[in-house]
C-alpha positions as CSV (number, residue, x, y, z in Angstrom):
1,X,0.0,0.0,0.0
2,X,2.7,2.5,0.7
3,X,5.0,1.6,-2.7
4,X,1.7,2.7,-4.3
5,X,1.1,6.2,-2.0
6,X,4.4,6.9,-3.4
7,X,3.9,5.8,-6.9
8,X,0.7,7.8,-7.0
9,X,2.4,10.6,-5.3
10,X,5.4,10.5,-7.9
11,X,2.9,10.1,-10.9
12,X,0.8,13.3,-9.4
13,X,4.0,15.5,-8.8
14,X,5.4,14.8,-12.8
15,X,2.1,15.6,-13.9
16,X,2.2,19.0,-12.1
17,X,5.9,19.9,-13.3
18,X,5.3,19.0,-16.6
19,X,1.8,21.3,-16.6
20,X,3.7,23.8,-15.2
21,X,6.6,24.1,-17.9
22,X,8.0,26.6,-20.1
23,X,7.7,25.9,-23.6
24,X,10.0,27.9,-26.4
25,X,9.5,28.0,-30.1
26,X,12.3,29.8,-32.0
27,X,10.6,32.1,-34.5
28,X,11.0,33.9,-37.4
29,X,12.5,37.0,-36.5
30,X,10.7,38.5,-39.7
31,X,7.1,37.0,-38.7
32,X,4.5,39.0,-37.6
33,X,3.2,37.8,-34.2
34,X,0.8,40.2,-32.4
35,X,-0.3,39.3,-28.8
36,X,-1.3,41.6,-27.1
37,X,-2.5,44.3,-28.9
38,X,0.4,46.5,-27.8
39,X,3.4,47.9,-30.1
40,X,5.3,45.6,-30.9
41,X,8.6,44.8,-33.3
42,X,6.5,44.6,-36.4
43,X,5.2,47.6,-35.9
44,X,8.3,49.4,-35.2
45,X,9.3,48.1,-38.4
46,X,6.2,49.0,-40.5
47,X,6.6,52.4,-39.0
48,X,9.8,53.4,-39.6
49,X,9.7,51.9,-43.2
50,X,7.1,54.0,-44.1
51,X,7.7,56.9,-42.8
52,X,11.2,56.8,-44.3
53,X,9.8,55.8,-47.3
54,X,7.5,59.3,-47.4
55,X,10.3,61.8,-45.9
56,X,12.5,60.9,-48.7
57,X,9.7,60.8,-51.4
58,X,9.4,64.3,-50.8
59,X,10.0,67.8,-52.9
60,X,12.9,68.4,-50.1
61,X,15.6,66.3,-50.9
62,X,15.7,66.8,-54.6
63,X,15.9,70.5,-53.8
64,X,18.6,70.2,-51.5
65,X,20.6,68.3,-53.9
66,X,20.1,70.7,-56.9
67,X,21.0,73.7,-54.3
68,X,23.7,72.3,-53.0
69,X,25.1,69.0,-55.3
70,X,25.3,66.7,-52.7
71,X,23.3,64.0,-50.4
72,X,21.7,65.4,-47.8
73,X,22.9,64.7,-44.3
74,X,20.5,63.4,-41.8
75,X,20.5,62.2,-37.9
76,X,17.3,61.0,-35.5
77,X,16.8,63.4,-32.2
78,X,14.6,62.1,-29.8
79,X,11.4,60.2,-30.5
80,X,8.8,60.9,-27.1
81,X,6.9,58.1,-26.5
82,X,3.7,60.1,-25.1
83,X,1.8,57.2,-25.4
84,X,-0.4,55.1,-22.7
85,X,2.6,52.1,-22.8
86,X,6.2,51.8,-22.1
87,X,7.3,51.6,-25.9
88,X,11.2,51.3,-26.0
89,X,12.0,54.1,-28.4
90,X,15.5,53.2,-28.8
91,X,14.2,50.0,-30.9
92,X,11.8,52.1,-33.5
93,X,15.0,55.2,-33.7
94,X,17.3,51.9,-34.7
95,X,14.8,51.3,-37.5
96,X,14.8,54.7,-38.5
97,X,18.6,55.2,-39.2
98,X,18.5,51.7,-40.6
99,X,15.8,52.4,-43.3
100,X,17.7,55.9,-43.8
101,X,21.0,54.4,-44.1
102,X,20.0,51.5,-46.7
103,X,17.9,54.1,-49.0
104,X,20.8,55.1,-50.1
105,X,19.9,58.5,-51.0
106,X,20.8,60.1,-47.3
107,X,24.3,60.3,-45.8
108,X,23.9,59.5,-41.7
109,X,25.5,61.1,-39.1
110,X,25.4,59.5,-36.0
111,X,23.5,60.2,-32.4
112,X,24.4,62.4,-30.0
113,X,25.9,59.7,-27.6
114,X,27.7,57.7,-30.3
115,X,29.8,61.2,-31.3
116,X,30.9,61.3,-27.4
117,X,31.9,58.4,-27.3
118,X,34.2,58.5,-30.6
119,X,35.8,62.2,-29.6
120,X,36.7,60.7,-26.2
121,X,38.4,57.8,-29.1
122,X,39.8,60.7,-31.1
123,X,41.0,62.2,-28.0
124,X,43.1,59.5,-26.6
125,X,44.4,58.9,-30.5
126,X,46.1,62.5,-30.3
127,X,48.1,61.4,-27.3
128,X,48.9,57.7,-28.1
129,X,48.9,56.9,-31.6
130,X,51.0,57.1,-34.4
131,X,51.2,61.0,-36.0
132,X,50.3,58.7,-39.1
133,X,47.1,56.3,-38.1
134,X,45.6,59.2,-35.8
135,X,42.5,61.4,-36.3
136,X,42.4,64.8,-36.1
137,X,40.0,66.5,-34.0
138,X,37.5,69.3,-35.9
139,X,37.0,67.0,-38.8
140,X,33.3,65.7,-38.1
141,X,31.0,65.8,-40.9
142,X,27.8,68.1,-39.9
143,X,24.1,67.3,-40.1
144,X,21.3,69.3,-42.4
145,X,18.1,67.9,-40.7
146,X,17.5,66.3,-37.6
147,X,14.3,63.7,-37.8
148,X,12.3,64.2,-34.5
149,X,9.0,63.3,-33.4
150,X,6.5,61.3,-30.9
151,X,4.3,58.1,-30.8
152,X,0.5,59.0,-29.0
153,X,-1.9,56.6,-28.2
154,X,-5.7,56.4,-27.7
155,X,-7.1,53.7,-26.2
156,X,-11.1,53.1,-26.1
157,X,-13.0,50.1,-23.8
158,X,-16.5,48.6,-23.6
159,X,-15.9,45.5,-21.9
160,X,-13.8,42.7,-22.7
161,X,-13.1,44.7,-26.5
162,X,-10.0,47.4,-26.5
163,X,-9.3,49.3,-29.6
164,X,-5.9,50.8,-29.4
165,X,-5.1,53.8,-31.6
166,X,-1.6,54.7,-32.5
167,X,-0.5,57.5,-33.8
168,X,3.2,58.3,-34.5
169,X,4.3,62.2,-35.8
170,X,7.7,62.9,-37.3
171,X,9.3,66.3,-38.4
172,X,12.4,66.6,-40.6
173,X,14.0,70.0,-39.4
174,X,17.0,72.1,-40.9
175,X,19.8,72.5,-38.4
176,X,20.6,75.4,-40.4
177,X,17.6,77.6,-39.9
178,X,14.9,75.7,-38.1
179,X,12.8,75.0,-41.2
180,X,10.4,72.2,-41.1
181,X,10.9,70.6,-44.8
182,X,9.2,67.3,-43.8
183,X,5.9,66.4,-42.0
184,X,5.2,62.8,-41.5
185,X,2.0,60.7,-39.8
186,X,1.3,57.3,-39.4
187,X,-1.6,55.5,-37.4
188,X,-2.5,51.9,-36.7
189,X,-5.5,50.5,-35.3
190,X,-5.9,47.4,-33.7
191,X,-8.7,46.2,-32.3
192,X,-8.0,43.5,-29.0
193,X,-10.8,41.3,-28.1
194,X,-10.8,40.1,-24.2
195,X,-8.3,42.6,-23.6
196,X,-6.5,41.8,-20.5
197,X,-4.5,45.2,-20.7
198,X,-4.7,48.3,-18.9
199,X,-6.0,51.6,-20.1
């Protein structure tokens, strides 16, 4: 009687561990999976191509070449996530330079905090390299326009049913003068049945 309290026992304790187990599934890193309703990858993606895809469509860039006979040179500011959700901004600015970067039609210059970073390089260069292999200080290439915006949200309930409205604004801005050459808008919907999020 007592092997089979502990057989039972055993048998009832694997069950449980097994019920209780993670399960992984590698997946496509280019497949669109959407679980919550929430932004997501895909949607930083979407975003960011289109958007790109406008700013550079535009009457702005071809007059800036004819002016001045070369590529334009662009960097991303900030993007405010004003939204409802913690959106990790850093992800969808990553998309941006990536999409501005492989048009082709743009030169980049990086972020603020990537510049620090190589002057402090360029810095220890002038006292420890080679007069031959060493950069020169004052030689950085400046930006035209700086690509800034926000992502807003709306969110509407009635029950178990969530629609959540996104809305994401971008401004291409000459660092010369302040001139806005470049307004951009996006939105997604998505409507998220038995909605377990909050407002």
């Amino acid at each position: 009687m007592k092997i089979k309290n502990n057989f039972l026992f055993i048998a009832f304790a694997a069950l449980f561990l097994s019920a209780c187990s993670t399960s992984v599934e590698r997946l496509d890193s280019q497949k669109e999976v959407d679980l919550s309703g929430a932004w997501n990858d895909t949607d930083s993606q979407l975003v960011a191509r289109e958007m790109v895809e406008d700013s550079l469509s535009r009457a702005w860039i071809t007059k800036f070449v004819k002016e001045e006979g070369k590529d334009p040179a662009v960097i991303v500011g900030k993007i405010r996530n004003l939204s409802h959700e913690h959106i990790n901004t850093n992800t969808f600015i990553a998309d941006m330079e990536r999409e501005l970067i492989n048009s082709g039609e743009v030169q980049f210059v990086a972020a603020a905090g990537a510049r620090e970073e190589i002057r402090e390089e360029r810095g220890d260069q002038d006292l420890n390299a080679t007069e031959e292999t060493r950069k020169q200080m004052g030689q950085e290439y400046g930006a035209d326009y700086m690509m800034q915006g926000q992502i807003n949200t709306i969110i509407d309930v009635d029950g178990t049913t969530q629609v959540r409205f996104y809305q994401v604004n971008l401004e291409l801005i000459s660092i010369k003068d302040n001139r806005k050459v470049w307004v951009g808008q996006k939105k997604i919907k998505k409507l998220v049945k038995n909605s377990k999020l909050r407002e």
